[in-house]
Backbone as JSON Lines, residues from 0, in Angstrom:
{"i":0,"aa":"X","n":[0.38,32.41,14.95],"ca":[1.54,32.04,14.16],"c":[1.89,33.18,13.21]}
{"i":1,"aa":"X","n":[3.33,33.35,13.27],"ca":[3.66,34.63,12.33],"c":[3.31,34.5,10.7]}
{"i":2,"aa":"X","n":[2.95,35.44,9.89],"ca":[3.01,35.19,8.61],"c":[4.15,34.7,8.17]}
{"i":3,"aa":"X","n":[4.56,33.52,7.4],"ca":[5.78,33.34,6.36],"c":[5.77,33.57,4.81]}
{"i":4,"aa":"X","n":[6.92,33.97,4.69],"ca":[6.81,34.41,3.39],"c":[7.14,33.89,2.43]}
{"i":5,"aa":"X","n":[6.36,33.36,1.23],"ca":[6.83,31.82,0.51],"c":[8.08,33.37,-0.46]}
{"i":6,"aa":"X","n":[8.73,32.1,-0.87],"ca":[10.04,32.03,-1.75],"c":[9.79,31.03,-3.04]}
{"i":7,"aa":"X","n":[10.57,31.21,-4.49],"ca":[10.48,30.59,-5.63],"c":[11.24,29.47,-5.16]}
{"i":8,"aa":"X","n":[10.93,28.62,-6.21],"ca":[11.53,27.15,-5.97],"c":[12.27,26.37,-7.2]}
{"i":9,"aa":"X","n":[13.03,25.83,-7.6],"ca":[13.34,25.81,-8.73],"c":[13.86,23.79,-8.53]}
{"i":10,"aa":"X","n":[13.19,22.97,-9.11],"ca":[13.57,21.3,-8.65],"c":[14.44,20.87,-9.99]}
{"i":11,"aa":"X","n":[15.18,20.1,-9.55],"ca":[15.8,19.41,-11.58],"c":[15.22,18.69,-11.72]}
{"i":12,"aa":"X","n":[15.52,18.16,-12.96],"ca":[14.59,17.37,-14.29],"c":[14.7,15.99,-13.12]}
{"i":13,"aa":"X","n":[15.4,15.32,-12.68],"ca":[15.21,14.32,-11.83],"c":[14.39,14.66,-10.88]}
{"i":14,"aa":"X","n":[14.78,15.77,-10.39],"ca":[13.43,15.76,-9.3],"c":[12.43,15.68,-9.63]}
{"i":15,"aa":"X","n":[12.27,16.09,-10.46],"ca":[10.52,15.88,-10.88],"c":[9.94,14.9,-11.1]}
{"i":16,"aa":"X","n":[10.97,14.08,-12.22],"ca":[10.74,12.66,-12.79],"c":[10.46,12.03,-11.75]}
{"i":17,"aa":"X","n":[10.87,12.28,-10.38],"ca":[10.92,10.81,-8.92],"c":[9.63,11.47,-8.76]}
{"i":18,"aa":"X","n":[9.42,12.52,-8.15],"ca":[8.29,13.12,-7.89],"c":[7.27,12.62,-9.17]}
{"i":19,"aa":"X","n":[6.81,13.0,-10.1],"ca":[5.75,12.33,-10.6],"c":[5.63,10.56,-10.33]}
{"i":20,"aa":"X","n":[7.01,10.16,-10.3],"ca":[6.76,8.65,-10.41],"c":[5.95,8.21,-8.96]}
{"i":21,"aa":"X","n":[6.14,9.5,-7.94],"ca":[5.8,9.08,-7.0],"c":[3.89,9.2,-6.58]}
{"i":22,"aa":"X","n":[3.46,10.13,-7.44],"ca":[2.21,10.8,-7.59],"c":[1.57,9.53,-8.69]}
{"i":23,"aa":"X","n":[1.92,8.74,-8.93],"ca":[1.21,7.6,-10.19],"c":[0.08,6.74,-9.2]}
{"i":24,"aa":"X","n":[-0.69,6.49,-9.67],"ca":[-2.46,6.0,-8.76],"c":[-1.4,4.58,-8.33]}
{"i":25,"aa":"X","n":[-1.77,4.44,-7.54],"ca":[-1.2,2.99,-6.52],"c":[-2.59,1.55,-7.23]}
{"i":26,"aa":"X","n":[-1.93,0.69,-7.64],"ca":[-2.99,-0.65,-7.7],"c":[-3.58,-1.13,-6.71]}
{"i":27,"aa":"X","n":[-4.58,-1.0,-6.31],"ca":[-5.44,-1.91,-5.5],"c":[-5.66,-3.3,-5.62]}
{"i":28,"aa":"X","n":[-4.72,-3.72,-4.66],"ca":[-4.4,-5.22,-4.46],"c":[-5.09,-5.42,-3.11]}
{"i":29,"aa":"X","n":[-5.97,-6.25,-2.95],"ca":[-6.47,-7.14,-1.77],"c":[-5.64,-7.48,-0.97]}
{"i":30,"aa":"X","n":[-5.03,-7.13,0.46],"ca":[-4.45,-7.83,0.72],"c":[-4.65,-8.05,2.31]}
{"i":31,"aa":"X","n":[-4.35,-8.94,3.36],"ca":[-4.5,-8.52,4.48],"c":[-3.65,-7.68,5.48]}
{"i":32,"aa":"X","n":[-3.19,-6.74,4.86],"ca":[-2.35,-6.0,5.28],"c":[-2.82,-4.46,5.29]}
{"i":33,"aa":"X","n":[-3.79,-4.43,4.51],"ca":[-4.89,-3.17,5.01],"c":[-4.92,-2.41,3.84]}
{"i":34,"aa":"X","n":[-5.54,-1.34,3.31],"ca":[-5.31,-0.82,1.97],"c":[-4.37,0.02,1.74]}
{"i":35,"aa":"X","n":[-3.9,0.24,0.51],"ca":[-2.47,1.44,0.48],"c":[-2.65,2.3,0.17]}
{"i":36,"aa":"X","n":[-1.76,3.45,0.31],"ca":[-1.61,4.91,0.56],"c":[-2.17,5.36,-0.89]}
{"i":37,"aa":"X","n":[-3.1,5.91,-0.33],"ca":[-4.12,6.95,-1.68],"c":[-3.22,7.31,-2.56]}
{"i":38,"aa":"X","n":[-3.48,7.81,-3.84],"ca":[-2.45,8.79,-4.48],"c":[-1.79,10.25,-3.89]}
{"i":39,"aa":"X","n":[-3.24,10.56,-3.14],"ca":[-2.75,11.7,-2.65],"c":[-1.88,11.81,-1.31]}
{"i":40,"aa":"X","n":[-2.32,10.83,-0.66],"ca":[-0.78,10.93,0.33],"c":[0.38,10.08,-0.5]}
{"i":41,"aa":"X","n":[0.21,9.26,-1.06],"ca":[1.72,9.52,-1.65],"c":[2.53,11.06,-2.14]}
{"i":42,"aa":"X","n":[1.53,11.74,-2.98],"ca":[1.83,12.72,-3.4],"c":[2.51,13.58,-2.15]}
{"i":43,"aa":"X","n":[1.37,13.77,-1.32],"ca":[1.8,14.6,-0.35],"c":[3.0,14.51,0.61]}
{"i":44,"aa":"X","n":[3.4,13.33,0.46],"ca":[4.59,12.11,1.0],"c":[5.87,12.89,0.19]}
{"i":45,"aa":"X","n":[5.75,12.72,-1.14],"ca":[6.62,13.12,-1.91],"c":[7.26,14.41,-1.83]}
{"i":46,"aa":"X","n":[6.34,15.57,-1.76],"ca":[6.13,16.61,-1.48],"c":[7.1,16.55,-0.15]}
{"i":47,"aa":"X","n":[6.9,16.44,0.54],"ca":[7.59,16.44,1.86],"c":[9.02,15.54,1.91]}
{"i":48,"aa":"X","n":[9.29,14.88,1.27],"ca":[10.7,14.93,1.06],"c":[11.53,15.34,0.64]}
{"i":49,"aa":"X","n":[10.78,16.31,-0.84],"ca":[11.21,16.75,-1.63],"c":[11.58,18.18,-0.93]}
{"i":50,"aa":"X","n":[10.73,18.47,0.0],"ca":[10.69,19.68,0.73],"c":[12.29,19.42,2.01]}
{"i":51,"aa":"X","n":[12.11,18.03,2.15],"ca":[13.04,18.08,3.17],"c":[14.6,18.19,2.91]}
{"i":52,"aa":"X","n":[15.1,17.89,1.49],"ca":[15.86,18.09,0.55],"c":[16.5,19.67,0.36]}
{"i":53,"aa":"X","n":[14.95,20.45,-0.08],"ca":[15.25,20.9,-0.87],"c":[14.7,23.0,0.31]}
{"i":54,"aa":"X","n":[14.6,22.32,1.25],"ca":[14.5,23.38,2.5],"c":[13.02,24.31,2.56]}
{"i":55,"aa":"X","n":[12.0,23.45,1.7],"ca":[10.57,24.05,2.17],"c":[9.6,23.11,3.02]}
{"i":56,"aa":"X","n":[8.53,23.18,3.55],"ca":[7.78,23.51,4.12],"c":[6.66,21.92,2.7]}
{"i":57,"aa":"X","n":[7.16,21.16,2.52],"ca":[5.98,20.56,1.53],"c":[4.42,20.63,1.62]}
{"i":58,"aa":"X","n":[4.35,21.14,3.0],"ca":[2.29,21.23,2.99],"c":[2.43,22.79,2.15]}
{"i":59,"aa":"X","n":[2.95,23.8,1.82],"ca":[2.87,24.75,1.23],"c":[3.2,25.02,-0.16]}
{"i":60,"aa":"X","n":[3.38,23.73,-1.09],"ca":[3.4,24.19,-2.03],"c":[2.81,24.84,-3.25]}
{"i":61,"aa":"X","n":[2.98,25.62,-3.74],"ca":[2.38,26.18,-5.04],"c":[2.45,26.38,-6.26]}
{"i":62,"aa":"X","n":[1.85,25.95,-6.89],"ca":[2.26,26.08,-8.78],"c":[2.84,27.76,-9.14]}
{"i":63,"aa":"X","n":[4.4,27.72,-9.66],"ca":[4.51,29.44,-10.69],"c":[3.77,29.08,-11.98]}
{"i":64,"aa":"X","n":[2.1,29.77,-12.19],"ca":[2.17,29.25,-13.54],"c":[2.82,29.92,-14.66]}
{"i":65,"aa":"X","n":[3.17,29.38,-15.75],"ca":[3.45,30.27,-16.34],"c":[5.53,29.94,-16.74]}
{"i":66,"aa":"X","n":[5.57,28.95,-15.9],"ca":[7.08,28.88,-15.24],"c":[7.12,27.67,-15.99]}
{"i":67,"aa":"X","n":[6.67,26.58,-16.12],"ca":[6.92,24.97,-16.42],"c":[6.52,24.31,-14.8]}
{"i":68,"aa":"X","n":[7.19,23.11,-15.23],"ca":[6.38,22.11,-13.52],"c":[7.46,21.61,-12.94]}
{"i":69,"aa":"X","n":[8.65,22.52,-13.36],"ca":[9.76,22.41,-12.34],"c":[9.77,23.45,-11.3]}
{"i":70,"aa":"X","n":[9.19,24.86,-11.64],"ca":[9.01,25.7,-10.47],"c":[8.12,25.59,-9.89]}
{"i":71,"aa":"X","n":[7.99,26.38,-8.21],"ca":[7.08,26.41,-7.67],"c":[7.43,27.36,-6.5]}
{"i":72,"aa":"X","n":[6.7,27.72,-5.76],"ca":[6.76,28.66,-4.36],"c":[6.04,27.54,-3.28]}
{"i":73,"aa":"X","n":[7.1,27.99,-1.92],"ca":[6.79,27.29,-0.81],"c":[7.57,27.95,-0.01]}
{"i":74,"aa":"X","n":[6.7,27.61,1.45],"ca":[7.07,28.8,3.05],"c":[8.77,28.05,3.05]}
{"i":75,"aa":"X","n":[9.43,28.3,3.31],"ca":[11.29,27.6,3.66],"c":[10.91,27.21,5.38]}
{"i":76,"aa":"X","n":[11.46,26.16,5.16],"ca":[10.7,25.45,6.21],"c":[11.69,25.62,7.98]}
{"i":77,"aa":"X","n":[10.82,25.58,9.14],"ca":[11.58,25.55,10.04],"c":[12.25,24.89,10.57]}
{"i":78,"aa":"X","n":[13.55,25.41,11.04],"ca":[14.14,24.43,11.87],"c":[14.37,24.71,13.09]}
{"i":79,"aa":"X","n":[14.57,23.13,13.65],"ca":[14.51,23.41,15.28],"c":[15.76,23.99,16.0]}
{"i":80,"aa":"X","n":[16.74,24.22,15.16],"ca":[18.18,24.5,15.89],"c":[18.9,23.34,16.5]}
{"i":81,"aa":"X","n":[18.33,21.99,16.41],"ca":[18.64,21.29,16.72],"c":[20.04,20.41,16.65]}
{"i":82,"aa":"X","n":[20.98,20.57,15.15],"ca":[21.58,20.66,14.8],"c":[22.76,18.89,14.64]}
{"i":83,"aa":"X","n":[22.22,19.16,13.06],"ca":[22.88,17.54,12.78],"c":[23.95,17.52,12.08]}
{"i":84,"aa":"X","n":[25.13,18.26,12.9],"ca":[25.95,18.57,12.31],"c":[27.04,19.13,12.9]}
C-alpha cells in the first residue's frame, strides 16, 4: 500500500460538541438485546463520520498538540470514483 500523506484538519465548535457527546461512557443496562457499543467504538464510530463529512480517513486520526481539540491531522480519505453525483 502506497504511503499517504496526512493533511491538517480543522472541525467547528459543533463538531466537536457532537463528537464528544458521542465519546461519553454508554450506561450499562441489562438487557436481552446483548451489550452496547463500548465507548471506544462509539468513539471510533464518531470518528468515522466525522471523517465521512469532513473527507478523512477516521481510523487515522491524530492530535495537533499544541493547536486546541478542534485540530487534528488525518490520511484524506479514498474514493472509489464511484460517483454520487
Amino acid at each position: 500500500m502506497a504511503d499517504r500523506t496526512r493533511i491538517a484538519f480543522e472541525m467547528t465548535p459543533e463538531q466537536l460538541t457532537e463528537l464528544l457527546a458521542h465519546m461519553k461512557p454508554v450506561p450499562l443496562i441489562m438487557l436481552q438485546c446483548g451489550e452496547p457499543p463500548s465507548q471506544q467504538d462509539n468513539a471510533n464510530r464518531a470518528w468515522d463520520r466525522l471523517g465521512e463529512k469532513m473527507g478523512f480517513d477516521g481510523a487515522t486520526v491524530q492530535s495537533s498538540p499544541g493547536k486546541g481539540q478542534r485540530f487534528f491531522t488525518a490520511v484524506p480519505a479514498l474514493f472509489d470514483g464511484g460517483g454520487n453525483g
